[in-house]
PyMOL CGO cylinders between C-alpha atoms (Angstrom):
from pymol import cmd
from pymol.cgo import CYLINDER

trace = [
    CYLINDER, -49.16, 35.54, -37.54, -47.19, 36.94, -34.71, 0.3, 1, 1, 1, 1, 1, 1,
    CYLINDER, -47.19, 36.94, -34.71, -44.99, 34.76, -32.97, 0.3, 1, 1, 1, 1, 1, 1,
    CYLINDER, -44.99, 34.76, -32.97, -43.67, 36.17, -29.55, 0.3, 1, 1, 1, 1, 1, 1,
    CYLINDER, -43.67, 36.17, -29.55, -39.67, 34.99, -28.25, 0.3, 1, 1, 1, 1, 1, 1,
    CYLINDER, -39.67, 34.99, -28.25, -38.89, 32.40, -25.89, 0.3, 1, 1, 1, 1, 1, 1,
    CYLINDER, -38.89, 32.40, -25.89, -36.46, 33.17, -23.25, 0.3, 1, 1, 1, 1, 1, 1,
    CYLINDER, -36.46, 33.17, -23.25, -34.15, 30.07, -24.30, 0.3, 1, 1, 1, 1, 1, 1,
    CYLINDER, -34.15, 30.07, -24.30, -31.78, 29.84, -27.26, 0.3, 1, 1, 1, 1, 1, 1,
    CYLINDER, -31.78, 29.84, -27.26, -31.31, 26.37, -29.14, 0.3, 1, 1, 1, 1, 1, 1,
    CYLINDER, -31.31, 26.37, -29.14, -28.53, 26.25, -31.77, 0.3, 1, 1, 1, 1, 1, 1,
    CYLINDER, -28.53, 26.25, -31.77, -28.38, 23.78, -33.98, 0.3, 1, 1, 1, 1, 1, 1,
    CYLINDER, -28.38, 23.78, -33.98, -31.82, 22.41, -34.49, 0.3, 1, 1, 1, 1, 1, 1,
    CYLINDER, -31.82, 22.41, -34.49, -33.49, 22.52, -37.41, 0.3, 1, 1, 1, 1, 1, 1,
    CYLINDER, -33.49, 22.52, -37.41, -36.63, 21.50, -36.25, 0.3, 1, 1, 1, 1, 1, 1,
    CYLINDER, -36.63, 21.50, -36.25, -37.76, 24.95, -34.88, 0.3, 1, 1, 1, 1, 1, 1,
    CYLINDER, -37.76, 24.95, -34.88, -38.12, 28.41, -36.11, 0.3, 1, 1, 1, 1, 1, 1,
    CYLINDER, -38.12, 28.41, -36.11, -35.60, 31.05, -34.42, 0.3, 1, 1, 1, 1, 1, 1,
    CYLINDER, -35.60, 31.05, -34.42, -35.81, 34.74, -34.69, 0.3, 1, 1, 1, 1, 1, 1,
    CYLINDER, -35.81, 34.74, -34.69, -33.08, 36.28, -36.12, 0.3, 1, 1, 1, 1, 1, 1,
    CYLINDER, -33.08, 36.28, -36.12, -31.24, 36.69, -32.61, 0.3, 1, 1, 1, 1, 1, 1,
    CYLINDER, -31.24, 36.69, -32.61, -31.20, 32.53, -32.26, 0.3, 1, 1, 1, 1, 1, 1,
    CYLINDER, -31.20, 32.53, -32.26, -34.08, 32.50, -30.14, 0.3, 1, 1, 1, 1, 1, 1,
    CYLINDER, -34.08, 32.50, -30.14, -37.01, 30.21, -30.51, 0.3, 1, 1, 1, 1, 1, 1,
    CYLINDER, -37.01, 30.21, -30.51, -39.95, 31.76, -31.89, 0.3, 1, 1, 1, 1, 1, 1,
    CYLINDER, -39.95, 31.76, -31.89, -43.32, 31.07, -30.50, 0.3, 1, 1, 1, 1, 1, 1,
    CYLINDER, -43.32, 31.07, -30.50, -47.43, 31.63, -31.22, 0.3, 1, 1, 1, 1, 1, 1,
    CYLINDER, -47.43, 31.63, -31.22, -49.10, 33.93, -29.59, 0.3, 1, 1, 1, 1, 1, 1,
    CYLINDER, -49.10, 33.93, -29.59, -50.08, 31.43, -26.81, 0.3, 1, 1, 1, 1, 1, 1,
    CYLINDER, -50.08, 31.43, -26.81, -46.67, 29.92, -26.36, 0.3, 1, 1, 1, 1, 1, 1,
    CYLINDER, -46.67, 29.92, -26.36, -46.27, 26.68, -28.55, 0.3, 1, 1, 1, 1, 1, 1,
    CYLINDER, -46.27, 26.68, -28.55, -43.02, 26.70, -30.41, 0.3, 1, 1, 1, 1, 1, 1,
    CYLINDER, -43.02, 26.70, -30.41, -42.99, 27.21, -33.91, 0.3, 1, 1, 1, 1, 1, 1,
    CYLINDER, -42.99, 27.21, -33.91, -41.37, 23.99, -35.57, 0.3, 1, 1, 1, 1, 1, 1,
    CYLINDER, -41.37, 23.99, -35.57, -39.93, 23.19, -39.34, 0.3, 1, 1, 1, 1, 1, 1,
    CYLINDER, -39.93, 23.19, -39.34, -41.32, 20.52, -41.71, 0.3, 1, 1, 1, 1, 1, 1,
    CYLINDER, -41.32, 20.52, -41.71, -38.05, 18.82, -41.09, 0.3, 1, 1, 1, 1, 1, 1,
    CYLINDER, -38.05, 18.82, -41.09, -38.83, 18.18, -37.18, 0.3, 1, 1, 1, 1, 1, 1,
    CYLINDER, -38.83, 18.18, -37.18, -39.05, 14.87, -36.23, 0.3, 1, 1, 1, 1, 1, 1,
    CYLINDER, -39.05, 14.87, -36.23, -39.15, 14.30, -31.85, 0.3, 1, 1, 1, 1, 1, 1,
    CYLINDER, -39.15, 14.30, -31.85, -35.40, 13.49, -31.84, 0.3, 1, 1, 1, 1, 1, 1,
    CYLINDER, -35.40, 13.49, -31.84, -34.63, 17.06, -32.27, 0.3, 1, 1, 1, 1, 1, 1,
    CYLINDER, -34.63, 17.06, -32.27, -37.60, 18.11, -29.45, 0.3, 1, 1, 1, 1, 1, 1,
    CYLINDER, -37.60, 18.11, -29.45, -36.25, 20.04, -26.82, 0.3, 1, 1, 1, 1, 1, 1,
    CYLINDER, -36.25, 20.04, -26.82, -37.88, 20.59, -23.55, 0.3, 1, 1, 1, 1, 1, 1,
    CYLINDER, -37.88, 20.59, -23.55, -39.02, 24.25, -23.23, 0.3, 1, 1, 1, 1, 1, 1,
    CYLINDER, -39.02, 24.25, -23.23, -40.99, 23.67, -26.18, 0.3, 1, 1, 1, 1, 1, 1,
    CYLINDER, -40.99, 23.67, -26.18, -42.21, 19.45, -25.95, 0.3, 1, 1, 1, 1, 1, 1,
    CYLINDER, -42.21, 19.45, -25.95, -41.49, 18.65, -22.42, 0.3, 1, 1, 1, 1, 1, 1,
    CYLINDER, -41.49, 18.65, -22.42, -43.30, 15.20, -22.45, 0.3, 1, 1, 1, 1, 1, 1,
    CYLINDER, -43.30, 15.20, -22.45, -41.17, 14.49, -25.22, 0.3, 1, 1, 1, 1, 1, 1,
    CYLINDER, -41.17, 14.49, -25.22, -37.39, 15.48, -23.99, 0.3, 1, 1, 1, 1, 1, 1,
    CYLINDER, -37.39, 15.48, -23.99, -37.78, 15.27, -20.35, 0.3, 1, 1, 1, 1, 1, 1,
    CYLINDER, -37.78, 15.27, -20.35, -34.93, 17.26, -18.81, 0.3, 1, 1, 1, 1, 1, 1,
    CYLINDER, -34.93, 17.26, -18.81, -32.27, 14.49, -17.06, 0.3, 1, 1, 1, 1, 1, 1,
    CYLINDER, -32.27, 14.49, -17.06, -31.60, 15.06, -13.51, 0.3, 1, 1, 1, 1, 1, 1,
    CYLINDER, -31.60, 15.06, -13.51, -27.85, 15.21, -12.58, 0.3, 1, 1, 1, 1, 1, 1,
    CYLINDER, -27.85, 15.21, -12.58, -26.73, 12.02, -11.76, 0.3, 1, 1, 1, 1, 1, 1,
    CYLINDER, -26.73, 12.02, -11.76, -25.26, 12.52, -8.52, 0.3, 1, 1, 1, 1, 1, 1,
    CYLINDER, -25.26, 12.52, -8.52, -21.55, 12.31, -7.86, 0.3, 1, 1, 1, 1, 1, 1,
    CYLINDER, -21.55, 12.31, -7.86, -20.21, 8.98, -6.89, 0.3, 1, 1, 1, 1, 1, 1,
    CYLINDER, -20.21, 8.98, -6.89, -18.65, 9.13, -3.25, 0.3, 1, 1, 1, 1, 1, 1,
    CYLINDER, -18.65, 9.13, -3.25, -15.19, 8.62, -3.40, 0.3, 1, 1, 1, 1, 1, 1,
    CYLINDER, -15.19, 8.62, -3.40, -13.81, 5.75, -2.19, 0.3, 1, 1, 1, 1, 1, 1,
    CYLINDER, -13.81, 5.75, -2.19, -11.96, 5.88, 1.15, 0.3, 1, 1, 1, 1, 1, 1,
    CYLINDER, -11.96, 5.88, 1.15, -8.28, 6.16, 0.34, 0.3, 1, 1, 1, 1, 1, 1,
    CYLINDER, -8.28, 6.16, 0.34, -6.77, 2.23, 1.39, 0.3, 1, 1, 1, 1, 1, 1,
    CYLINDER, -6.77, 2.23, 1.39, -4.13, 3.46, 3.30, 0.3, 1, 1, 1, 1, 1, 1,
    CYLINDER, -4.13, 3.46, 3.30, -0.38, 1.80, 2.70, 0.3, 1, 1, 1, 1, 1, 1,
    CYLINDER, -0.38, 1.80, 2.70, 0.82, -1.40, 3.95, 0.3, 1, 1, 1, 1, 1, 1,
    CYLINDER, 0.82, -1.40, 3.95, 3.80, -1.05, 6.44, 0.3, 1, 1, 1, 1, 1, 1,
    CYLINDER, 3.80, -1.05, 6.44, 5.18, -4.13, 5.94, 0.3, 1, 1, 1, 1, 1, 1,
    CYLINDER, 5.18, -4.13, 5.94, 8.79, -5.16, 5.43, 0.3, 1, 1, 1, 1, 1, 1,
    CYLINDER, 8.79, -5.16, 5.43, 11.28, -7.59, 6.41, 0.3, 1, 1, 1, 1, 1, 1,
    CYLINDER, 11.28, -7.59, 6.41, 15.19, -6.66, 7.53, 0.3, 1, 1, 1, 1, 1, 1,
    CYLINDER, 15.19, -6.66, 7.53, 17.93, -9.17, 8.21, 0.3, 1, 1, 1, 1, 1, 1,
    CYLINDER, 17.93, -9.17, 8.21, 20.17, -8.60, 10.76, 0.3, 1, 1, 1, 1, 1, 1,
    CYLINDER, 20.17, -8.60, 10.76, 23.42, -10.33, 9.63, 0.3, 1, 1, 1, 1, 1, 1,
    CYLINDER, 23.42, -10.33, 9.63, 27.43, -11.12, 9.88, 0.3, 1, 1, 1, 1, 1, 1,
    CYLINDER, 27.43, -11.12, 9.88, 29.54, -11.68, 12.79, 0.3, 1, 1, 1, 1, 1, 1,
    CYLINDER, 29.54, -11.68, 12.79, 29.51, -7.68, 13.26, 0.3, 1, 1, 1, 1, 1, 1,
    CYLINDER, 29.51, -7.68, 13.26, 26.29, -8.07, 14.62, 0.3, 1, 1, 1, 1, 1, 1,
    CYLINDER, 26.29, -8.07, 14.62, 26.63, -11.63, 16.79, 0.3, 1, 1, 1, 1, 1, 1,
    CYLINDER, 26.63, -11.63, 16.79, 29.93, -13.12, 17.31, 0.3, 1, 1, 1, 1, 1, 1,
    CYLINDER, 29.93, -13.12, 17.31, 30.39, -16.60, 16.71, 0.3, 1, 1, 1, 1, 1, 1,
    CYLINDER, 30.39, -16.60, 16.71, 28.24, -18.73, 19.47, 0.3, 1, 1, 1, 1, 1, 1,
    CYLINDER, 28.24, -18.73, 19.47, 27.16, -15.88, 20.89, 0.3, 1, 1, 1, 1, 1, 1,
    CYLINDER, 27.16, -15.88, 20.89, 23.78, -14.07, 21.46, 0.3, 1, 1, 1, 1, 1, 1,
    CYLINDER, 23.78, -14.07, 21.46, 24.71, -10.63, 22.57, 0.3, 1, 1, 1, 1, 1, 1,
    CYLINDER, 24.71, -10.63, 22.57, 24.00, -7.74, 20.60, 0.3, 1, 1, 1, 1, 1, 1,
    CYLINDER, 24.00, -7.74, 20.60, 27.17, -5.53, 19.37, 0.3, 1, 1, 1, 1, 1, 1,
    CYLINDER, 27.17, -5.53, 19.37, 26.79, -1.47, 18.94, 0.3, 1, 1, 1, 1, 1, 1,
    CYLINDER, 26.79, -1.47, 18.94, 26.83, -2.46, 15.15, 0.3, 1, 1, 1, 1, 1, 1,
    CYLINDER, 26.83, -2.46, 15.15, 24.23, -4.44, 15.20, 0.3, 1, 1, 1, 1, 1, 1,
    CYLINDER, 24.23, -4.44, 15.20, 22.26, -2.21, 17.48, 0.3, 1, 1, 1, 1, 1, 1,
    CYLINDER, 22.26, -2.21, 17.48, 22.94, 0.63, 15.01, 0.3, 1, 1, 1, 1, 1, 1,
    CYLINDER, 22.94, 0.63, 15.01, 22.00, -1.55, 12.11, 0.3, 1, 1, 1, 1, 1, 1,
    CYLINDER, 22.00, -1.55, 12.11, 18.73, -2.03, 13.25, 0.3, 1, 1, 1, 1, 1, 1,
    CYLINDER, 18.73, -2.03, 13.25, 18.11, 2.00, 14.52, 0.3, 1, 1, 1, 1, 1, 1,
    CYLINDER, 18.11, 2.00, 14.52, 18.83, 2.88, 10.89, 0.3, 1, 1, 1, 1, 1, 1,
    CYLINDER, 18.83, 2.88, 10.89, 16.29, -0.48, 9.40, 0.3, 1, 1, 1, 1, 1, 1,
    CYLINDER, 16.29, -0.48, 9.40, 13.92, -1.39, 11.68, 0.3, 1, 1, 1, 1, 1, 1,
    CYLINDER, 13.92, -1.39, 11.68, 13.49, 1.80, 14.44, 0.3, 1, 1, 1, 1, 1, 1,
    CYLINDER, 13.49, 1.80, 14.44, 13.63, 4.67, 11.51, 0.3, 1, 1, 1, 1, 1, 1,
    CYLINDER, 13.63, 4.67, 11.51, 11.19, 2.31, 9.55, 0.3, 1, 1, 1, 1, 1, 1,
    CYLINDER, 11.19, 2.31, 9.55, 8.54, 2.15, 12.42, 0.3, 1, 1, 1, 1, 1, 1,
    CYLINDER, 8.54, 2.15, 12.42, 7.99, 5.71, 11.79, 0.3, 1, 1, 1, 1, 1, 1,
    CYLINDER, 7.99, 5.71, 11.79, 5.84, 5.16, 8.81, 0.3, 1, 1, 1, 1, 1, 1,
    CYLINDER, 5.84, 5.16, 8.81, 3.63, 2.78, 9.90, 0.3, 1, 1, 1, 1, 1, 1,
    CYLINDER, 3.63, 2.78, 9.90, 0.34, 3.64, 11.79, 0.3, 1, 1, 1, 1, 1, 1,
    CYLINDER, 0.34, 3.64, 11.79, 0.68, 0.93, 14.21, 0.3, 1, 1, 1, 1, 1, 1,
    CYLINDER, 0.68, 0.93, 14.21, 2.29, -2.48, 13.86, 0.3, 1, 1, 1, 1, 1, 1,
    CYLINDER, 2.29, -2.48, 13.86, 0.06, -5.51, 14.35, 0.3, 1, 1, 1, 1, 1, 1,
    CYLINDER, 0.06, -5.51, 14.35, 2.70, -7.84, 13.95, 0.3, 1, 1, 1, 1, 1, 1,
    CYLINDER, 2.70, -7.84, 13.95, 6.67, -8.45, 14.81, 0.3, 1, 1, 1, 1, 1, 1,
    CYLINDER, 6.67, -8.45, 14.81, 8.16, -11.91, 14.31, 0.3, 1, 1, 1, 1, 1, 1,
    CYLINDER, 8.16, -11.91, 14.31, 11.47, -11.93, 15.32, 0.3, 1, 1, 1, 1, 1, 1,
    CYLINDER, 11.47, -11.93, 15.32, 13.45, -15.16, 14.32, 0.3, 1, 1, 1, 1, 1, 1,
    CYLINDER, 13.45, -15.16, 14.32, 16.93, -16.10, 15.43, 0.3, 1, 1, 1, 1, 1, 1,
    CYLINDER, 16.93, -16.10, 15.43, 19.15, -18.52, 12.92, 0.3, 1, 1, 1, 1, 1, 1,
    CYLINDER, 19.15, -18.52, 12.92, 22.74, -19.71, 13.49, 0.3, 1, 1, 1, 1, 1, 1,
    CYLINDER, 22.74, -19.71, 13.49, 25.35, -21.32, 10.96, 0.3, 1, 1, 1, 1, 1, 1,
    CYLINDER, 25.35, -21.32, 10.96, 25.27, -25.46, 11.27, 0.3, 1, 1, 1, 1, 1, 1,
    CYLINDER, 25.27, -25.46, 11.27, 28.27, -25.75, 13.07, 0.3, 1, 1, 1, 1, 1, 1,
    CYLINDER, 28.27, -25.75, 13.07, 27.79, -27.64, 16.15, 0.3, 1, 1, 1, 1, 1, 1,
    CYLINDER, 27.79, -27.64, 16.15, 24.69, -29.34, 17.51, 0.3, 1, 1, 1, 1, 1, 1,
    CYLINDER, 24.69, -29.34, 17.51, 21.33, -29.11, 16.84, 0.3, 1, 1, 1, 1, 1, 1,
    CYLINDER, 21.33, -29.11, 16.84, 20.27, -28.72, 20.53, 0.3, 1, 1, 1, 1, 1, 1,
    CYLINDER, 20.27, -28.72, 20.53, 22.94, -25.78, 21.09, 0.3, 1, 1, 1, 1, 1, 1,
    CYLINDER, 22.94, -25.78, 21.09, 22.09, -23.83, 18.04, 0.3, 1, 1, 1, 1, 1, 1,
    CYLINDER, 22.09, -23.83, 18.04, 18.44, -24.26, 18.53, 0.3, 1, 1, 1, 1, 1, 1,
    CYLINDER, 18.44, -24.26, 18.53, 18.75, -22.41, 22.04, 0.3, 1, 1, 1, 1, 1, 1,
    CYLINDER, 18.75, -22.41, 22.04, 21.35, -19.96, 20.62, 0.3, 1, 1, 1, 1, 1, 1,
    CYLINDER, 21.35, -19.96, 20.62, 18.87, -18.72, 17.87, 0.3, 1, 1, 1, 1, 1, 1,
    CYLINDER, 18.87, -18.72, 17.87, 16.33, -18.21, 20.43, 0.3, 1, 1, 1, 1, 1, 1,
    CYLINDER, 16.33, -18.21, 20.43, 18.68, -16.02, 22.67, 0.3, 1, 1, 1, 1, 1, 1,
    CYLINDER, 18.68, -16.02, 22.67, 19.67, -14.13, 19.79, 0.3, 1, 1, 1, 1, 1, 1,
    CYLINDER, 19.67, -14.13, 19.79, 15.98, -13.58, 18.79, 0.3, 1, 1, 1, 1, 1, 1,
    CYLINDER, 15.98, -13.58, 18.79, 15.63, -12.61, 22.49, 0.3, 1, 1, 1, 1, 1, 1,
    CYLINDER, 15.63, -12.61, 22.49, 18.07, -10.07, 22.13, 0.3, 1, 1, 1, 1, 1, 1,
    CYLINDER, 18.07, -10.07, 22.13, 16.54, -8.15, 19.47, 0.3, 1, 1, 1, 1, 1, 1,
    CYLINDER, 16.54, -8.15, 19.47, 13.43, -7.89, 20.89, 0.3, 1, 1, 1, 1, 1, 1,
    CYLINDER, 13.43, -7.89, 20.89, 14.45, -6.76, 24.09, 0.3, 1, 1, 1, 1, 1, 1,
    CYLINDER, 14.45, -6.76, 24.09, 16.87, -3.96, 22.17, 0.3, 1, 1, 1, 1, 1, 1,
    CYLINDER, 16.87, -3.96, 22.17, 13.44, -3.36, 19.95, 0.3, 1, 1, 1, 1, 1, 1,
    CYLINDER, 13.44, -3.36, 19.95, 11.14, -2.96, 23.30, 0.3, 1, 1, 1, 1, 1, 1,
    CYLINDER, 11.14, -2.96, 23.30, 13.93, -0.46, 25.25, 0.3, 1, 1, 1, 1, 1, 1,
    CYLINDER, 13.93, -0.46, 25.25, 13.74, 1.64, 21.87, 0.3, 1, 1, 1, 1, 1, 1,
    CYLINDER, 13.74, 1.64, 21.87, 10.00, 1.63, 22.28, 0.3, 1, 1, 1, 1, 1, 1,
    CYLINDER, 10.00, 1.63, 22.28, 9.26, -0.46, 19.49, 0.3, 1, 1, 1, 1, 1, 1,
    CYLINDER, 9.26, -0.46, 19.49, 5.68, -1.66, 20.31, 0.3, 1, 1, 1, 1, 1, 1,
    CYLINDER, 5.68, -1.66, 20.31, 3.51, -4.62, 18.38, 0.3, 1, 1, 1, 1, 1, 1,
    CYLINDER, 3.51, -4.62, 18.38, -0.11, -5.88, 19.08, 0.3, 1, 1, 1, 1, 1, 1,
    CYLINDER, -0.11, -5.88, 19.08, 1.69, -9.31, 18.48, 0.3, 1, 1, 1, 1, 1, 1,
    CYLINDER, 1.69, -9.31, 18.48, 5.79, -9.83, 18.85, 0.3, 1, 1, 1, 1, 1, 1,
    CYLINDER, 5.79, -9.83, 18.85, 6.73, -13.33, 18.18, 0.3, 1, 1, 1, 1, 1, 1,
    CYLINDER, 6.73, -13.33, 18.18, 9.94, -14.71, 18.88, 0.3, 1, 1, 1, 1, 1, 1,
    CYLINDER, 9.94, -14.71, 18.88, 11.51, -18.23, 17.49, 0.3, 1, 1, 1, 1, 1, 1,
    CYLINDER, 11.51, -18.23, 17.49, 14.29, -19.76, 17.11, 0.3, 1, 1, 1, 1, 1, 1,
    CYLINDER, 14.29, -19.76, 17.11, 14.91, -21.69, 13.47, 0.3, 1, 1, 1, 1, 1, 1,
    CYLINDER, 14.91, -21.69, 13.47, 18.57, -23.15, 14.71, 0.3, 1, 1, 1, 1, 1, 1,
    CYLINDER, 18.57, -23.15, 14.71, 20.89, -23.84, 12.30, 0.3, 1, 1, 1, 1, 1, 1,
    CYLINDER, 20.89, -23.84, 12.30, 17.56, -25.48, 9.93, 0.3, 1, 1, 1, 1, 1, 1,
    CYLINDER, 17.56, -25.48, 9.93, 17.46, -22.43, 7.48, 0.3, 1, 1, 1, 1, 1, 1,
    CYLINDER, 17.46, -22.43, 7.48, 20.57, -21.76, 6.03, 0.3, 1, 1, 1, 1, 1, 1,
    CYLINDER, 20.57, -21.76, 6.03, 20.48, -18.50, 2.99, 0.3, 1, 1, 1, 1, 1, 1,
    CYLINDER, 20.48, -18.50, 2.99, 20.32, -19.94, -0.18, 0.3, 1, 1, 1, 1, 1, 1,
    CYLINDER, 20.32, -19.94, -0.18, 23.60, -19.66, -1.87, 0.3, 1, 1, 1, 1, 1, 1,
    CYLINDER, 23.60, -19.66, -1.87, 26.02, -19.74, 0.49, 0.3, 1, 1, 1, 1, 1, 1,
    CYLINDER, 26.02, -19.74, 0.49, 28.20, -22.63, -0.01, 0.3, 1, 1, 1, 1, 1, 1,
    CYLINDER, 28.20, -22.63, -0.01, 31.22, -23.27, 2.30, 0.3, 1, 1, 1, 1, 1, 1,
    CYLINDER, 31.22, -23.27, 2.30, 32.96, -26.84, 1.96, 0.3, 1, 1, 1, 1, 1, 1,
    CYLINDER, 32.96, -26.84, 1.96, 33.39, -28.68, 5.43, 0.3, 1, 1, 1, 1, 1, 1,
    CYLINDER, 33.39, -28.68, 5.43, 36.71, -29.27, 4.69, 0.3, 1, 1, 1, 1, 1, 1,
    CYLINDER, 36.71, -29.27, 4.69, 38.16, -25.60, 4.99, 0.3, 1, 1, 1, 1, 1, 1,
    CYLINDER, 38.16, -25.60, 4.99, 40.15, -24.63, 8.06, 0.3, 1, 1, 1, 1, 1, 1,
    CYLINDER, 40.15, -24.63, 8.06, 37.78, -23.96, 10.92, 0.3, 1, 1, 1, 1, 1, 1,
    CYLINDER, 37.78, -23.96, 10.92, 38.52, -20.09, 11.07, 0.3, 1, 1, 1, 1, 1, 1,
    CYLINDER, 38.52, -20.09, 11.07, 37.64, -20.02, 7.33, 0.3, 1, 1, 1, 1, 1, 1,
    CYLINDER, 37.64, -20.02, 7.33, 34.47, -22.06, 7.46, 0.3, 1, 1, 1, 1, 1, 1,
    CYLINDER, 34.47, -22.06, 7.46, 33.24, -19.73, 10.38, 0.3, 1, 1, 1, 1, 1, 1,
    CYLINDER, 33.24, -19.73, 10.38, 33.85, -16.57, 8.03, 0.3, 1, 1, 1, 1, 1, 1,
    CYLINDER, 33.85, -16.57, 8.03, 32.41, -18.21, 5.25, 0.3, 1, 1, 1, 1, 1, 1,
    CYLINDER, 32.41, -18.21, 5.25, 29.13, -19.02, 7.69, 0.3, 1, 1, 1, 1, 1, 1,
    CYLINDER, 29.13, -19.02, 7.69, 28.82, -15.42, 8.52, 0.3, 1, 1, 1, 1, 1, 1,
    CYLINDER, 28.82, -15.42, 8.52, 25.43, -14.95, 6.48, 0.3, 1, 1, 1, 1, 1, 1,
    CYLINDER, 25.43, -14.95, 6.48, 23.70, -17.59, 8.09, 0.3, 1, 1, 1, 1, 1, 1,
    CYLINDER, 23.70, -17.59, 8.09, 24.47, -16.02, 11.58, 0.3, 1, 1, 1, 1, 1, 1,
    CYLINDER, 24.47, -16.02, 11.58, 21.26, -13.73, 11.26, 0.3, 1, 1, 1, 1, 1, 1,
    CYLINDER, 21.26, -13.73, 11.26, 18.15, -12.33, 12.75, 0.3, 1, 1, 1, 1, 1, 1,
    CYLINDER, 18.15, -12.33, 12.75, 15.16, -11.45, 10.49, 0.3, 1, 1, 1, 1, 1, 1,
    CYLINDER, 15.16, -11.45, 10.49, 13.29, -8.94, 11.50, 0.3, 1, 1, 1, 1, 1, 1,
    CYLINDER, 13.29, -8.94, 11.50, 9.34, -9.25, 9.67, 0.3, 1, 1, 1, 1, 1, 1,
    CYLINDER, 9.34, -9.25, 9.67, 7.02, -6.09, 10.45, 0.3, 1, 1, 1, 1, 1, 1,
    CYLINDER, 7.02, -6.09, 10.45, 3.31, -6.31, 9.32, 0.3, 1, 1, 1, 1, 1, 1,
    CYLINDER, 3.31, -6.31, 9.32, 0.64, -3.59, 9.96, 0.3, 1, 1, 1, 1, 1, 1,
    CYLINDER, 0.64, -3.59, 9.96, -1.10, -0.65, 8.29, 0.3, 1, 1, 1, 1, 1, 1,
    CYLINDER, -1.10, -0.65, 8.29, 0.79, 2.46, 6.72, 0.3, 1, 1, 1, 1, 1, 1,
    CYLINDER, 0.79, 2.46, 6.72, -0.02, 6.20, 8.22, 0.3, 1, 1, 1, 1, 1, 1,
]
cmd.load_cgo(trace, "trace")
């Protein structure tokens, strides 16, 4: 018998006949030549197509969309460097601190959705006066926020008086009044909480 050559080389399977270049060797009217040992696991699909039917490419998975970074972070503006005691204006310090925290920050966020701006005071005095002090405070930020172009779909402002102390600091009543305002300080603050997507 003569046995023409297929086009297609199949190593490795002993369940055809191959020339002596690796080819597949086929009849004179194209059917493969197989082995006693072939069995249709080892059928390939030039020579048993109903048997092996050539897989499509599964097509590639589109890649997700890349979820962009949050841009959200809190600062707290702090210390009588920033407010002096029982008052809301803004020092240069306290401007500064929040060019280098909050301003420099903005940078990296794609917009900000959401700026809550919360005034606190020490608990010296009365709950009426420090209520409307932390508000003025919070007040002050914002507007120093606003001049350095700091824009929010939503900026909050609130006062939290003297009702939020930072946890930790513990100054007895009993110290001298110039000592128990310095060891206050902390609680003297403005937090500063930014919320939106990252660029």
């Amino acid at each position: 018998m003569s046995a023409s050559i297929a086009l297609a080389q199949v190593p490795n399977n002993d369940g055809y006949l191959f020339d002596t270049r690796g080819l597949v060797a086929k009849s004179g009217f194209g059917l493969c030549w197989k082995t006693t040992r072939w069995t249709p696991a080892m059928a390939i699909a030039e020579c048993d197509p109903e048997l092996k039917k050539a897989e499509a490419p599964k097509p590639a998975a589109p890649a997700a969309p890349a979820k962009p970074k949050a841009c959200n972070f809190t600062y707290s503006l702090q210390n009588d460097a920033t407010f002096a005691f029982g008052k809301a204006d803004l020092s240069a310090a306290g401007k500064d601190q929040l060019d280098k925290n909050v301003i420099a920050k903005l940078d990296s966020c794609a917009s900000v959705k959401l700026m809550l701006i919360t005034g606190h005071t020490d608990r010296i005095g009365s709950h009426g006066a420090n209520q409307k002090l932390s508000e003025k405070r919070a007040d002050a930020v914002k507007a120093y926020l606003a001049g350095k172009g700091a824009k929010a779909d939503t900026v909050d402002t609130m006062g939290a008086g003297k009702t939020q102390p930072v946890p930790g600091v513990k100054c007895d009543d009993k110290l001298p009044r110039k000592k128990l305002i310095e060891c206050l300080a902390p609680n003297r603050r403005v937090v500063v909480e930014v919320q939106g997507p990252g660029k």
